[in-house]
N, C-alpha and C positions, 0 to 999 in steps of 0.2 A: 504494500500500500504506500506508492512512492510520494503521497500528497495528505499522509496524515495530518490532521492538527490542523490543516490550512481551509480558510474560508473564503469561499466563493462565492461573486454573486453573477447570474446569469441572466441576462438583461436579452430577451427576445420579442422581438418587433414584427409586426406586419406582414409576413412574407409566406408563400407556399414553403418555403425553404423550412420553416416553424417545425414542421416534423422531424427534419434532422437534430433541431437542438434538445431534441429529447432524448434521440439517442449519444448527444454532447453529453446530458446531465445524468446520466447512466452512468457512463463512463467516468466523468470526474467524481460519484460517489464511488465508484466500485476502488478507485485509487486512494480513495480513505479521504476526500475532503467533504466538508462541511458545505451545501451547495446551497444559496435562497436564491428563488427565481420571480425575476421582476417581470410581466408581460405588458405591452400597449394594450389597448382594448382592441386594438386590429388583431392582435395577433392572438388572442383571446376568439377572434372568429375562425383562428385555423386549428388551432389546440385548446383543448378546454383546460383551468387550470388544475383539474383533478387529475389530469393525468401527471405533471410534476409531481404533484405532491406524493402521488403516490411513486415515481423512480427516485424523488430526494430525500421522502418519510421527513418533510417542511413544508409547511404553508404556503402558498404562493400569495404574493402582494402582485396588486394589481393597480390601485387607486390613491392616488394622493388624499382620499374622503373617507379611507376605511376608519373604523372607530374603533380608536386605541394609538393608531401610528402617524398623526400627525406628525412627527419630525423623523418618520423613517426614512425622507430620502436622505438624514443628515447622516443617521447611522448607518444607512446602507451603503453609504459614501464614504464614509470615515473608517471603520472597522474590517472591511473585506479585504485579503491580501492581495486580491484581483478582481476586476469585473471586465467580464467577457461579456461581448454584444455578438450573438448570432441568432439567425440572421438579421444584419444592421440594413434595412430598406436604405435607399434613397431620400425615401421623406425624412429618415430618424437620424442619414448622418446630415443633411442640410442642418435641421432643426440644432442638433448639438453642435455644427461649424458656427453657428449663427449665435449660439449659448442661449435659446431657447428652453425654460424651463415650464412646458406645456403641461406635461402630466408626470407621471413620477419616475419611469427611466430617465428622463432628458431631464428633470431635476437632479437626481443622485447622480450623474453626469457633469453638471454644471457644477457641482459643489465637491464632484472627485479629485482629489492631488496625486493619489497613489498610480499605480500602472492599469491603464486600460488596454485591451485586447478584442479588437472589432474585426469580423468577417463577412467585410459586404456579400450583398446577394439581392442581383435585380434584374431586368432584361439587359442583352447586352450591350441596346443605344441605350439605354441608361448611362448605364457605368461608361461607358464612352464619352458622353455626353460634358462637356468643357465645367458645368456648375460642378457635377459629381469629381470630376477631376482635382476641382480648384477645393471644396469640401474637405475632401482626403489629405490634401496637401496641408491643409489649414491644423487639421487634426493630429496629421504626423511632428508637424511642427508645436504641438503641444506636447507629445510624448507619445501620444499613440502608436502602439502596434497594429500593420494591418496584415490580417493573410488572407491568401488570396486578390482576388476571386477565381475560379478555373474555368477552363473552357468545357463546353459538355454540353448533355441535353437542356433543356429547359424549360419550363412549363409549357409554353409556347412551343415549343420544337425545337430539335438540334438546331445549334451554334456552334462556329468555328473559332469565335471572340468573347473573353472574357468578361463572366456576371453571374455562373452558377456557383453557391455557397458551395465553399474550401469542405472535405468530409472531415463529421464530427472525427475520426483519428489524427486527421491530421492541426486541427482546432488542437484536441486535446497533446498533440506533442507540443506544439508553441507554448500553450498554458503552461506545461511541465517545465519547460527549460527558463520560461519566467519565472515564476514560482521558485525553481529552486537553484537555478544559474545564477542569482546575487550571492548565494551565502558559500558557491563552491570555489574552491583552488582552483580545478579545471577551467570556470569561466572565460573566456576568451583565449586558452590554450591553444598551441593549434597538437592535435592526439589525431596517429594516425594505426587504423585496427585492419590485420591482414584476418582474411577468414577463409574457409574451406579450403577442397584438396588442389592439388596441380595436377595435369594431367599430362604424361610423357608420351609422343607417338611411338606408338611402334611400325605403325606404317600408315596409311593416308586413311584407313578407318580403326584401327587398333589403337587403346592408348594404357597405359599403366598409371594407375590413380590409388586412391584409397579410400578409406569410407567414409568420411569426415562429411558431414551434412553441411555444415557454414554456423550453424544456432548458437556456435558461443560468441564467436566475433561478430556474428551482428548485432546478438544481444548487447554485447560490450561497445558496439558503435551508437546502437540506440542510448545509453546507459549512459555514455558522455555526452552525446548530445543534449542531453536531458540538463546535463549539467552546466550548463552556457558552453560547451568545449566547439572550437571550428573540426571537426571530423571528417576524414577522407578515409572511406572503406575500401580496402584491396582486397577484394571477394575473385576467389577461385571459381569454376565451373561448379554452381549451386541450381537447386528447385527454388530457392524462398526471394520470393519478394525483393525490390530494394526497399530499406526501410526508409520511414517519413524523416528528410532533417540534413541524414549525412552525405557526402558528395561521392558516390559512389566511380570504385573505376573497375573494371572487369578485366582478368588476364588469364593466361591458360597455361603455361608451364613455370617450372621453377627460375627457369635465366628469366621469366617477365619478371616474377616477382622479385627477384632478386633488383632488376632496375629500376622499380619501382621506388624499394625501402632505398638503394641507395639513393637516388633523385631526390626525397623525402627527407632520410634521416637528419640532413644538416641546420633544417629549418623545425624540426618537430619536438614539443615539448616531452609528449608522450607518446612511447612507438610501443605498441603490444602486439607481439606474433602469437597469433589467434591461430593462423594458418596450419596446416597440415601438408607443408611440400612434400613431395614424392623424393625420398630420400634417395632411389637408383633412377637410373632411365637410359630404354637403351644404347647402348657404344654407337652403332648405328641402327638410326631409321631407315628402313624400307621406303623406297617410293612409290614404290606398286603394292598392292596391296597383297599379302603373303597366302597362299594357296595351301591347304593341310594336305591336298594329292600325295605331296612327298612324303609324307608320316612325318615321325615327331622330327623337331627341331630342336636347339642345341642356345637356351638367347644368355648372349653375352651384354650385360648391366655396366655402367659405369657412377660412379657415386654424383651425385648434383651438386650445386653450391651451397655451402653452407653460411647461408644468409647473416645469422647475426654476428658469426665470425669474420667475414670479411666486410663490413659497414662499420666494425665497431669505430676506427679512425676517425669516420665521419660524421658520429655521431654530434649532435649540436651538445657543444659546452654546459654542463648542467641538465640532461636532459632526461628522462626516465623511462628507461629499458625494463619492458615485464615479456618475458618467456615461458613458453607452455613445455610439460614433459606430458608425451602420454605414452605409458609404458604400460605392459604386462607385470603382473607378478607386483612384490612388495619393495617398488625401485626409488625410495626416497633418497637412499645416498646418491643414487646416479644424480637425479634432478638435483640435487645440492651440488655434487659435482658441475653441472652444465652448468648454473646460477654460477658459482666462480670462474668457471672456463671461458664462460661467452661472458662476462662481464654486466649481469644483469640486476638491478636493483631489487625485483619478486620473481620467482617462478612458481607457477600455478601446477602441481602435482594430479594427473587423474588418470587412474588404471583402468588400460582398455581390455582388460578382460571383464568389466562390471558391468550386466547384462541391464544395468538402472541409470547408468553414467555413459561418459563419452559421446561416441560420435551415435548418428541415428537417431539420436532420443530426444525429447527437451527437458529433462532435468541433468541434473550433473553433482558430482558428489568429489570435490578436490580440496585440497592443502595447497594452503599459499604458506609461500616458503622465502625467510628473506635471508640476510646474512645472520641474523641473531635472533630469529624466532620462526614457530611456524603455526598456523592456524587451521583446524583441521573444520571444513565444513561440516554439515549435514549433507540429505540429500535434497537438495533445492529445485525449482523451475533455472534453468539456466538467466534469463533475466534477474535472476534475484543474488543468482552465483556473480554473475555480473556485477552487481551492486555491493557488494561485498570485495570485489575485488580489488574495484574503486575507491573504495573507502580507505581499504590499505593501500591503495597507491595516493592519495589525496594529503594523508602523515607524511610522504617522501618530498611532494613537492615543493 
């Protein structure tokens, strides 16, 4: 629950779009925050307010008139770590560019200091349109965050131009990395996370790889980004998604990766090999594709590069190197070994023989290991392994 303790208020407006931020207010309870949701009366004709109340288990305010909360837009305003507007119409960001205090979102608006977080959502000669533009501009230059809008369907029909509301997951990454990117080390770090396998040809359809799925280091990209961190994820041949936030780049064998981290390392605060390179690959590639007619074959392997050994030089001055061991059997001297070998500040311990852990799965069950301690997990959601990882590496920085 990466938003425990924190309170939110969710300020939705007039739009078809109103459906999504239900599934927005979902989401940020199920993250452990405290959620009260403000509605216009328009948007009260798209969603009823029974339905918040019952995904935030809180009342929903709707009226500057209700009886009892006469100065709640001061406390709605004062007291929230965040107030998110989705979806923010047209009318509601003019109304709030102009500091219009008509009814009680654009009041508790008017009288906010703290960070606001707006995701328009309108047709897309709207949002086009020079007043919407100039609106936006007005707002950002107060401190607003905007995300979005994206290209997509529309009420009206497919659009090629920008005005359908940003999805509540990706609202709710921004949220996150507000919320809790002021109080982290990582904050504007730039942390770069290698994940999944390499894959080595053996001939123009053959390749030698491993089983490694990508799930820890994407989790650990999302994990940082969450944290204010600039992230660039060096993801191997994977099924999963790119995730919301980090700047993804895609490569396919060990020599990519390898130019990657070096290209990288000199500039990076935090570099974690997440990755799973193919430690052999073979001597030679076939350019044709290899036929079994002849019966068995004889393949001669040559070892890859060993990445964090030959960047260590270039690493940026001060900068924090975390390495993965994943070994069979009870191989914690080795990973201590490798942690002083390759020069690393943590290495993350997890036995690929553990039918609960490792690659395939999404949980994971590891020992972080540094020079003078080690910490043995549970067995976790690998997102939460992630968080934890962080945490010890957050004390190095």
């Amino acid at each position: 629950m990466t938003l425990a303790g924190r309170h939110v208020v969710l300020g939705v407006s007039g739009g078809i779009a109103s459906y999504k931020a239900c599934l927005l207010a979902r989401r940020l309870t199920e993250a452990g925050a405290s959620v009260e949701v403000v509605m216009t009366a328009a948007a009260a004709e798209f969603v009823r307010p029974v339905t918040f109340e019952a995904l935030t288990g809180r009342p929903v305010v709707t009226s500057l008139w209700e009886r009892g909360r006469a100065l709640a837009h001061i406390g709605l305003a004062r007291d929230p770590d965040l107030v998110i507007v989705a979806p923010a119409t047209a009318n509601l960001l003019a109304r709030a560019a102009q500091g219009l205090a008509d009814d009680l979102l654009t009041a508790l608006l008017l009288a906010r200091t703290g960070p606001v977080l707006v995701a328009p959502a309108m047709n897309d000669r709207m949002f086009s349109h020079p007043a919407t533009e100039a609106n936006l501009t007005t707002l950002r230059r107060r401190g607003w965050r905007v995300v979005g809008p994206d290209t997509g369907a529309l009420a009206e029909g497919p659009s090629e131009k920008p005005g359908r509301m940003s999805e509540p997951e990706t609202i709710f990454v921004e949220a996150e990395r507000l919320l809790r990117g002021g109080g982290s080390a990582f904050a504007g770090r730039r942390v770069v996370v290698t994940a999944g396998p390499t894959r080595e040809p053996l001939d123009p359809v053959r390749v030698i790889t491993n089983r490694s799925s990508g799930r820890m280091g994407f989790a650990l990209a999302e994990a940082a980004y969450a944290r204010g961190a600039d992230v660039l994820l060096v993801s191997g041949p994977t099924a999963l998604p790119a995730p919301i936030g980090p700047t993804v780049e895609r490569i396919e064998t060990t020599e990519d990766l390898l130019h990657v981290v070096a290209r990288e390392a000199p500039k990076t605060d935090c570099l974690i090999m997440a990755a799973a390179p193919a430690d052999f690959r073979p001597a030679r590639a076939a350019k044709q594709k290899r036929s079994r007619n002849g019966g068995a074959t004889t393949l001669a392997l040559s070892p890859t590069p060993d990445i964090l050994s030959s960047t260590r030089a270039k690493r940026k001055r001060g900068g924090l190197v975390i390495g993965f061991a994943y070994e069979t059997g009870n191989a914690v001297q080795r990973a201590r070994t490798k942690l002083k070998d390759k020069g690393l500040d943590l290495i993350v311990f997890n036995r690929a023989d553990d039918p609960e852990a490792g690659a395939e799965v999404e949980t994971n069950r590891v020992m972080i290991i540094s020079s003078d301690d080690a910490t043995e997990l549970p067995l976790l959601p690998k997102r939460e392994v992630a968080e934890r990882i962080l945490d010890a590496a957050e004390g190095l920085l």
